[in-house]
FIDO-562761 format. One line per field, with one value per residue (C-alpha): chain; x, z, y; residue in one letter. Coordinates in Angstrom, 2 decimals. Layout:
c = [A / ...]
x = [X / ...]
z = [Z / ...]
y = [Y / ...]
r = [A / ...]
***
This chain:
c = [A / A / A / A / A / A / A / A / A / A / A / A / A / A / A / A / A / A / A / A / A / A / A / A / A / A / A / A / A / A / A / A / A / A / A / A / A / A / A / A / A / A / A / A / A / A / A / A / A / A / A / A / A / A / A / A / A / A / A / A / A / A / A / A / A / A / A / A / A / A / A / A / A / A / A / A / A / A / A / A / A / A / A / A / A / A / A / A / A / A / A / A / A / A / A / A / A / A / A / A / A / A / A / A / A / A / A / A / A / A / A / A / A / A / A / A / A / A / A / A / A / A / A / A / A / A / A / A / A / A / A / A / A / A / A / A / A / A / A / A / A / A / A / A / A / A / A / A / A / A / A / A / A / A / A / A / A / A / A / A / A / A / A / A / A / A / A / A / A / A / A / A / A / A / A / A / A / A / A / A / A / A / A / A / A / A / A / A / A / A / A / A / A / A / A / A / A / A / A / A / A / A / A / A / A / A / A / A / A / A / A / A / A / A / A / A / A / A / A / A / A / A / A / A / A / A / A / A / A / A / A / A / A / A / A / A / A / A / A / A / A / A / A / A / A / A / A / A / A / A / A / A / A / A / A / A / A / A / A / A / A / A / A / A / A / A / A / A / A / A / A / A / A / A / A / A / A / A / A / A / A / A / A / A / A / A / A / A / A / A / A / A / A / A / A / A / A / A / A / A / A / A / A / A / A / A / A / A / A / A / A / A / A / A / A / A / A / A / A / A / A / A / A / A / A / A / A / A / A / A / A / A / A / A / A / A / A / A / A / A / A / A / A / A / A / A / A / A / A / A / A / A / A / A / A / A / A / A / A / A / A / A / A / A / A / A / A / A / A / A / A / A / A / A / A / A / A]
x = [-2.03 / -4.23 / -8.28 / -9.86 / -13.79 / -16.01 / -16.10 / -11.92 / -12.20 / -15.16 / -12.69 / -9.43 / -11.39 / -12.84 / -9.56 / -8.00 / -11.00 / -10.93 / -7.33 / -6.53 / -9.45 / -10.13 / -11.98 / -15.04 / -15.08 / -14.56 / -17.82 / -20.05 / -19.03 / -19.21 / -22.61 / -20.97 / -20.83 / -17.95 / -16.81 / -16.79 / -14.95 / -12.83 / -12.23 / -11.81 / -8.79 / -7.46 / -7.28 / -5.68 / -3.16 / -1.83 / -1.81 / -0.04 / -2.44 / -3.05 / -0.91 / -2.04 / -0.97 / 1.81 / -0.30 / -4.01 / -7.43 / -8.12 / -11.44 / -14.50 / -15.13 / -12.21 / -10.80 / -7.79 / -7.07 / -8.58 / -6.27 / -6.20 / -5.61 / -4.72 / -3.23 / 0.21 / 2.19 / 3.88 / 1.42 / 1.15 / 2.89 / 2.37 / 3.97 / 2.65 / 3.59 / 2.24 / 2.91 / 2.05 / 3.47 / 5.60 / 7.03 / 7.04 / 6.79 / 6.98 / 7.09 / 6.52 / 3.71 / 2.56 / -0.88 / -0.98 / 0.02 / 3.32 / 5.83 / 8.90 / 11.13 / 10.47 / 11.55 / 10.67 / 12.00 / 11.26 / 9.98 / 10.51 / 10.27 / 6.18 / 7.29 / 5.55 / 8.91 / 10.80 / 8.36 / 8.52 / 12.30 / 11.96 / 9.39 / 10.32 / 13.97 / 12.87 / 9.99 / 12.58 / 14.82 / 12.19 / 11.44 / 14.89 / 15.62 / 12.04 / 14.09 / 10.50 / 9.81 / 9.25 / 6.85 / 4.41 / 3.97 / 0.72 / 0.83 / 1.57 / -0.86 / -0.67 / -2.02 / -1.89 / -4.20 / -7.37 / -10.43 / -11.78 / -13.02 / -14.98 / -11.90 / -11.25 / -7.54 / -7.17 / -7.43 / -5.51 / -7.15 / -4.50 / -2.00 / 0.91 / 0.27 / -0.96 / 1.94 / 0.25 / -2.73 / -1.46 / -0.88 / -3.51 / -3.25 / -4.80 / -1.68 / 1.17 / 2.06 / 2.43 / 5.90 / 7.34 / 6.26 / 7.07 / 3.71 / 0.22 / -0.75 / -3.70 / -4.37 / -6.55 / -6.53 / -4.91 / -8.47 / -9.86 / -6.60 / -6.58 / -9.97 / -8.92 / -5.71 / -7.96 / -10.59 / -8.26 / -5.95 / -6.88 / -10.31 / -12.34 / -10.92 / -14.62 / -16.60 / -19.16 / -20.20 / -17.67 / -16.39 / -13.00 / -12.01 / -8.40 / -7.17 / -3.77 / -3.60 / -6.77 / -9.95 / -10.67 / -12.02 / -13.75 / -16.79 / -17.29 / -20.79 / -20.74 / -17.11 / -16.94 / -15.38 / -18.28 / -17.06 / -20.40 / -22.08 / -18.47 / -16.26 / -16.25 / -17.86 / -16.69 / -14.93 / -15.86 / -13.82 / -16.60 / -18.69 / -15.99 / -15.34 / -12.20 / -12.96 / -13.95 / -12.14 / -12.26 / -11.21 / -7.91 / -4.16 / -3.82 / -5.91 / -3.96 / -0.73 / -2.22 / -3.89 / -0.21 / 1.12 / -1.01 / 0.14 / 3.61 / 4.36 / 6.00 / 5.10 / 6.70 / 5.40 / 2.56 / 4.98 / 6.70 / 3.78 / 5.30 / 2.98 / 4.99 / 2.19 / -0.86 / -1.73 / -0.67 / -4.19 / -4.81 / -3.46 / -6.20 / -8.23 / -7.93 / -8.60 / -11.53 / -13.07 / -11.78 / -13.66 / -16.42 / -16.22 / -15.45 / -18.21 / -20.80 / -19.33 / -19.19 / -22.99 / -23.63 / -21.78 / -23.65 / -27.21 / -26.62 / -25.43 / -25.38 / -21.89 / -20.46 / -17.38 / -15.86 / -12.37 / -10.06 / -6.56 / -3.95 / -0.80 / -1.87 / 0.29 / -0.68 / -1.58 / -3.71 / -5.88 / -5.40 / -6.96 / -10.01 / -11.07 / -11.03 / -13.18 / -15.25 / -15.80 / -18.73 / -20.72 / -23.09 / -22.90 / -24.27 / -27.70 / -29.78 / -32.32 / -29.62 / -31.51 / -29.92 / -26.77 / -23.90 / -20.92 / -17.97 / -14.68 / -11.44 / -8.06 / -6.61 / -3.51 / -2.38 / -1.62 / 2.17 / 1.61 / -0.52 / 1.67 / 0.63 / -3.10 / -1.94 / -0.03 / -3.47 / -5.38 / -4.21 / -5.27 / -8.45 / -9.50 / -8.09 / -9.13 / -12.53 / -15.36 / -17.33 / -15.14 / -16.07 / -16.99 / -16.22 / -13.26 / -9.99 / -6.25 / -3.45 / -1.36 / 1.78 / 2.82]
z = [95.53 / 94.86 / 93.77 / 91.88 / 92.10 / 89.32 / 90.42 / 90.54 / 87.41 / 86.23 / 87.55 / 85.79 / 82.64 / 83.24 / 83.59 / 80.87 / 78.28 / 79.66 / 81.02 / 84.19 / 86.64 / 90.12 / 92.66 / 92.60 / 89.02 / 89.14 / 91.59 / 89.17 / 85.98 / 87.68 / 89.78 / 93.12 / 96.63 / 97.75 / 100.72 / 98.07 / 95.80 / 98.25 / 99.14 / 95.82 / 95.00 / 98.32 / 97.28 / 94.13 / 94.87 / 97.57 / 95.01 / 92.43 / 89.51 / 89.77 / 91.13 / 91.84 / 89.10 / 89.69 / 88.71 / 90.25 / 88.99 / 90.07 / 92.65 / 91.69 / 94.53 / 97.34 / 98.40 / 97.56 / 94.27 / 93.60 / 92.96 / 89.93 / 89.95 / 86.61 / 85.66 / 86.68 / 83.72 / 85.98 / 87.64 / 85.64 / 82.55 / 80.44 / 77.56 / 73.94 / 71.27 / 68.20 / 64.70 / 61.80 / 58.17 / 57.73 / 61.04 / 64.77 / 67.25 / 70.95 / 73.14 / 76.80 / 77.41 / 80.43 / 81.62 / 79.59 / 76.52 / 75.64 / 73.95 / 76.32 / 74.40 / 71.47 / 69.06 / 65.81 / 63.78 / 60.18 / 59.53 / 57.35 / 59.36 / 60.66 / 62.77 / 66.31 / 68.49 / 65.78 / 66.91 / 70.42 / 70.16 / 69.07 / 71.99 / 75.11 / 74.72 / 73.36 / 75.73 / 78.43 / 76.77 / 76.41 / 80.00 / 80.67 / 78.20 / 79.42 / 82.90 / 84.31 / 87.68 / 87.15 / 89.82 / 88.00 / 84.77 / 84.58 / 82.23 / 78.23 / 75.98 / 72.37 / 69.19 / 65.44 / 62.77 / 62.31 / 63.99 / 66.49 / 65.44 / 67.27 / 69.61 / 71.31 / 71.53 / 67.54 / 66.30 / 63.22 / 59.72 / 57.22 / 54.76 / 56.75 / 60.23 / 58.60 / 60.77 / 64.15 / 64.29 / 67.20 / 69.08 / 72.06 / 72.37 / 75.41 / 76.78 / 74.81 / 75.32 / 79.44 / 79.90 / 77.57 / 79.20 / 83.05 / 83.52 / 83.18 / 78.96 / 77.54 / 73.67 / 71.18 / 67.43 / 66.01 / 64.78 / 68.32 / 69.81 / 67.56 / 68.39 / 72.36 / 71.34 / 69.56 / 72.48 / 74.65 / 72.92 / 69.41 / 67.93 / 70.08 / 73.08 / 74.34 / 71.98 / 73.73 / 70.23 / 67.16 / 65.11 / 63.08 / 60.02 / 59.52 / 56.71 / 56.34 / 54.26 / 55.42 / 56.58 / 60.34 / 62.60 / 66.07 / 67.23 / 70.52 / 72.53 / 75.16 / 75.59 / 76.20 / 73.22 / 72.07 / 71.16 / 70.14 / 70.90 / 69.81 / 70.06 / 66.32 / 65.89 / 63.76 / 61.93 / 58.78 / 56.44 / 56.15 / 54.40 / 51.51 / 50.75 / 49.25 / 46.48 / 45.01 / 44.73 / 48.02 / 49.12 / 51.43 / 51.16 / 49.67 / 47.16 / 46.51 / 46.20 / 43.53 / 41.80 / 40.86 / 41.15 / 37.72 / 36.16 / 36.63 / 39.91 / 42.66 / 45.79 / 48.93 / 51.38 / 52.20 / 53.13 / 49.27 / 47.47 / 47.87 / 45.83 / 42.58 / 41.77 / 42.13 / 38.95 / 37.59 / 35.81 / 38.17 / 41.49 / 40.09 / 39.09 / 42.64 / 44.67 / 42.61 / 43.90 / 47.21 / 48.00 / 46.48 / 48.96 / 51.73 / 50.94 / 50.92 / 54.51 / 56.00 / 54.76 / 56.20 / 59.29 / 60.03 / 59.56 / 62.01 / 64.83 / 64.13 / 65.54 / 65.94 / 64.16 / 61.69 / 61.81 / 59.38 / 59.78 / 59.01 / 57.71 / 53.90 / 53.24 / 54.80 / 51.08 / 50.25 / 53.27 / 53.08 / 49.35 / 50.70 / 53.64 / 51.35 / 48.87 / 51.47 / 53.02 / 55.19 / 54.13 / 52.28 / 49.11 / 51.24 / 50.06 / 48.52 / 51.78 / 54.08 / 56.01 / 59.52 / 60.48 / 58.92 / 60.75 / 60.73 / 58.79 / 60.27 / 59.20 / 62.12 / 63.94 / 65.30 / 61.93 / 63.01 / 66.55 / 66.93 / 69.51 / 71.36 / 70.58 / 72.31 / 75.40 / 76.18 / 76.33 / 79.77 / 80.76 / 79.24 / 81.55 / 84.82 / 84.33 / 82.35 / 84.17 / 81.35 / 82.10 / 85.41 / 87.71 / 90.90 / 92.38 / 89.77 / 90.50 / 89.17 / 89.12 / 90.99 / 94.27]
y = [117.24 / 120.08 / 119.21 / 121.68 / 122.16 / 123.72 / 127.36 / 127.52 / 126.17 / 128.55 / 131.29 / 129.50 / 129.90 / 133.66 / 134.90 / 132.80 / 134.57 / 138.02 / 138.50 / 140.23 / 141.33 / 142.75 / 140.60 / 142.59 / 142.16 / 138.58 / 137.97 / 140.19 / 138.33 / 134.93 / 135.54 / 134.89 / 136.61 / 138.43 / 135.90 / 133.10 / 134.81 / 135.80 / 132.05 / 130.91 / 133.29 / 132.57 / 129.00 / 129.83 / 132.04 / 129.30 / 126.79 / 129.18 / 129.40 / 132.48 / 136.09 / 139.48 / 141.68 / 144.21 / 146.88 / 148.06 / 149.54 / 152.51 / 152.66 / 153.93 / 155.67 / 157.05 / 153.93 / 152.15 / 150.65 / 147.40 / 144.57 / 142.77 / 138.76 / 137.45 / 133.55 / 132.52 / 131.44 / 129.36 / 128.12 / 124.67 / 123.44 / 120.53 / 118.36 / 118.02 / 115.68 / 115.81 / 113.43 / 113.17 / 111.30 / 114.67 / 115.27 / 114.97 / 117.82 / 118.07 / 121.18 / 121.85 / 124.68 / 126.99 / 128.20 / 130.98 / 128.36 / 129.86 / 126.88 / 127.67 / 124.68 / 122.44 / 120.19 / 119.33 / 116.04 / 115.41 / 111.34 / 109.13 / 105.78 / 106.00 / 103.08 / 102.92 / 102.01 / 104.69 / 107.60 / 106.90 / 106.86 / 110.24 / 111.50 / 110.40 / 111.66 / 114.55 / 115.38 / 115.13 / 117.49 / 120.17 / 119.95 / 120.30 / 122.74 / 125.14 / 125.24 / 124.82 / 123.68 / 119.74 / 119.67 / 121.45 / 119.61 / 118.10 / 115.73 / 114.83 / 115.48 / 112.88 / 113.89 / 112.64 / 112.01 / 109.23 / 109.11 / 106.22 / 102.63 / 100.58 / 99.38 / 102.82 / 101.87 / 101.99 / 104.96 / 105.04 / 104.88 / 106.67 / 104.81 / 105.89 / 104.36 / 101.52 / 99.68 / 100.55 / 98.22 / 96.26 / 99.77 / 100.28 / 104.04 / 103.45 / 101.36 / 101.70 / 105.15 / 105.72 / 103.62 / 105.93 / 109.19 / 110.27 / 111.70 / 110.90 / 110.31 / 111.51 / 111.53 / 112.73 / 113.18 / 115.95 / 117.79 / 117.50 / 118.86 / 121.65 / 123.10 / 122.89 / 125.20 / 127.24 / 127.60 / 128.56 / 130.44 / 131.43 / 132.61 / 130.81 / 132.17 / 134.01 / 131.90 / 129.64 / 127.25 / 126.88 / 124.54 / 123.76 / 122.39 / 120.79 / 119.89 / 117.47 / 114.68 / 113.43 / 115.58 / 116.45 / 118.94 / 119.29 / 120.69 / 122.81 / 123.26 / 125.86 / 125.39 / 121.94 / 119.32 / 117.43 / 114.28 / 112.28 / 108.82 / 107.10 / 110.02 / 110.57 / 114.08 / 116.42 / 113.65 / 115.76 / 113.67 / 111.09 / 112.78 / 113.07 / 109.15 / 108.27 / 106.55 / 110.07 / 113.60 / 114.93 / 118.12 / 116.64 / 116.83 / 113.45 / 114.25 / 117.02 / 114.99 / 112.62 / 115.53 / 116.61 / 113.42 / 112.62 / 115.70 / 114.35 / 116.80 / 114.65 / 115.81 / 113.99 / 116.31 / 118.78 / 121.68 / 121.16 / 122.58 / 126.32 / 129.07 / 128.38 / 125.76 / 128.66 / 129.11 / 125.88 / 124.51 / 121.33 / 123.27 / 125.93 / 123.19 / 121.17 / 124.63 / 125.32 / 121.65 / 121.54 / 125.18 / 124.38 / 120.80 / 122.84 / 125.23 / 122.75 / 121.30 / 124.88 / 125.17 / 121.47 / 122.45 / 126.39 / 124.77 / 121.84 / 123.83 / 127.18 / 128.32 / 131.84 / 130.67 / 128.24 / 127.80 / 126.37 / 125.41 / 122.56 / 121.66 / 122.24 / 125.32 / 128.44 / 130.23 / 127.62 / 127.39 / 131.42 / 131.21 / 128.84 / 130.69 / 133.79 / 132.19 / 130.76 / 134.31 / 135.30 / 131.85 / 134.55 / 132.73 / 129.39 / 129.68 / 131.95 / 131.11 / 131.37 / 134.01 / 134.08 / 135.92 / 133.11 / 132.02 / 134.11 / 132.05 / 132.30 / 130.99 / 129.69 / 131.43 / 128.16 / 125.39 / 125.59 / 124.51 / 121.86 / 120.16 / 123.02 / 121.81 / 118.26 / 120.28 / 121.41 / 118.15 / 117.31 / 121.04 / 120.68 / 117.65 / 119.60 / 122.88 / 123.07 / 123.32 / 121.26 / 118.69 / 118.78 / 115.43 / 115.63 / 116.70 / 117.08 / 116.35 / 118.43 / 115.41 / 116.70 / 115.13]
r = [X / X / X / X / X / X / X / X / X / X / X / X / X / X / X / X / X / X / X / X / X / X / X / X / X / X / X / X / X / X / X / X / X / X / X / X / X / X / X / X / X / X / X / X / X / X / X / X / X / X / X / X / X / X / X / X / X / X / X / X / X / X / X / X / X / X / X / X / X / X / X / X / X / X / X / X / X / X / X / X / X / X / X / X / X / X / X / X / X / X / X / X / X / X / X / X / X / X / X / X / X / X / X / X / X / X / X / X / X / X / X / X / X / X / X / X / X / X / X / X / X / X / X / X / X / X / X / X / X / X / X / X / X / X / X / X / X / X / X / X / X / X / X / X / X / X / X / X / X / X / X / X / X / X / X / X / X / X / X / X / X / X / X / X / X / X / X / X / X / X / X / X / X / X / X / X / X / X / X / X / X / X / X / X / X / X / X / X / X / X / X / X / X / X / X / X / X / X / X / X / X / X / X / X / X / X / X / X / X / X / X / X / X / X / X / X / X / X / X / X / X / X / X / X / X / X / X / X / X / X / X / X / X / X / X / X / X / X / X / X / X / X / X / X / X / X / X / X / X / X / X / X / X / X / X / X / X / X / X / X / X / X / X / X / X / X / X / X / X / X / X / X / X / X / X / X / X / X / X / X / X / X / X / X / X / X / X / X / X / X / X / X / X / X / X / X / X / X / X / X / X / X / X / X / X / X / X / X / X / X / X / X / X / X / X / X / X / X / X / X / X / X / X / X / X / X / X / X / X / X / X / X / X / X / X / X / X / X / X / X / X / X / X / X / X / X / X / X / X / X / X / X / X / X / X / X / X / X / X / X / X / X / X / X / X / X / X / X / X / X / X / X / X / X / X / X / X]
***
């Protein structure tokens, strides 16, 4: 077993933001003495997280090259499975969160024992198919839509999983997995994906946005997932109730629906429906919505970033994040430099979002209590 203390993790992390660096860079950026630093890679390098790069940095003065330690890609690796009503995806990831295998399964049975029929064969194909060293896989990361209710172990609160509310999430899923489970909802997996490998990467406080069928998103506070007093923030959808228009992908379904467009899936509504009047109609609402969150959102915490993202199609979370823009048009008293608004990089891969759940708890330093177990024997 192999514990990991806060500074390997705080040097995990600086070499995960900034890439590759020499020792004596390494102790400058994270405030710590040579012989410690020194230590700390030592015990890294023996446990495989990290290498020393092939190539060196030249010296500043007449000595040797300095060597530059950078993140093993094969130093851990880690399973993700991710479902929603459209589909169910599972892919095995490494440190550096590169997908080395997947599959993805359409659904059309949201049945609990039908979806975990799918998984756990399918998460042990991916491991076999990654040719990965099994000894290394840290655990299986779970994520899917709906937000948590007073009973942490039911988390699911849209139409579709409806069938699930004897499931303890909590429970149900180990015996189907052969390594340690953790789960999450899809928006909170997302924005972990997204800190470490998309725009938030060497951002300390953003948010995200994501929009499905229902309304999510996830907050981060100097790079640690705030979850809230009930795990719940950044559960944006709430503030859209859905007895009214609200700016999600089911609402976008019945919008055509009731101009006598069938829509079965999310992924069906190709650009051929942009300038039909209610698509033009719906994205005119939804913006404006999503404007008024992004507003809500940049005066309660003041982030560096918003970041928006789902499994809406990619053109129409392209055409809202261009109307949204710079958040300039938030107020006319909106004095303060705004939030920059990204489309995320990363909609197609949220089961890479739930790969890194399991990563998050061992290698964060926010996350952080005491001494941390990789999880391999």
């Amino acid at each position: 077993m192999i514990n990991l203390g806060y500074n390997e993790r705080r040097l995990i992390e600086t070499l995960r933001g900034r890439g590759g660096m020499s020792r004596s860079e390494l102790a400058r950026d994270m405030d710590v003495s040579a012989p410690t630093l020194t230590r700390l890679t030592s015990s890294l390098l023996d446990a495989g997280l990290i290498v020393e790069a092939e190539t060196s940095r030249p010296g500043n003065g007449r000595g040797k090259p300095s060597t530059v330690v950078e993140i093993n890609p094969d130093g851990l690796f880690t399973l993700g499975v991710y479902f929603n009503p459209d589909d169910i995806r599972i892919c095995v990831a490494d440190l550096n969160g590169q997908i080395r295998a997947e599959v993805r399964e359409d659904l059309e049975d949201h049945s609990f024992q039908h979806i975990m029929n799918i998984a756990a064969p399918a998460a042990r194909q991916v491991v076999a198919q990654s040719g990965i060293d099994e000894r290394r896989v840290l655990g299986c990361g779970l994520s899917f839509p709906g937000h948590f209710s007073r009973n942490p172990g039911h988390v699911f609160q849209i139409p579709q999983f409806t069938g699930w509310h004897d499931v303890d999430v909590d429970k149900d899923f180990q015996q189907y997995f052969d390594y340690p489970v953790h789960h999450e909802n899809d928006g909170k997996a997302v924005i972990l994906s997204e800190l470490y490998y998309g725009v938030g990467r060497n951002l300390s406080n953003f948010a995200m946005i994501w929009l499905t069928y229902g309304i999510g998103g996830g907050v981060v506070v100097q790079r640690h997932l705030y979850r809230g007093a009930h795990r719940n923030a950044g559960e944006f959808g709430g503030l859209f109730p859905k007895s009214h228009s609200r700016p999600s992908g089911q609402d976008l379904c019945k919008t055509l629906g009731d101009a006598g467009i069938s829509i079965r899936r999310l992924k069906d509504i190709d650009d051929r429906y942009a300038d039909h009047p209610r698509m033009v109609e719906w994205l005119e609402r939804a913006t404006d919505q999503l404007r008024t969150l992004a507003l809500t959102v940049a005066r309660t915490m003041d982030p560096s970033a918003i970041v928006v993202g789902g499994s809406l199609p990619d053109w129409i979370i392209g055409h809202i994040v261009k109307r949204l823009g710079s958040l300039e048009t938030l107020g006319e008293d909106f004095f303060v430099e705004p939030p920059e608004i990204h489309k995320s990089d990363l909609s197609e891969m949220p089961h890479l979002g739930a790969a890194t759940i399991p990563l998050y708890r061992a290698t964060t330093p926010s996350y952080y209590s005491g001494r941390a177990l990789k999880g391999w024997a």
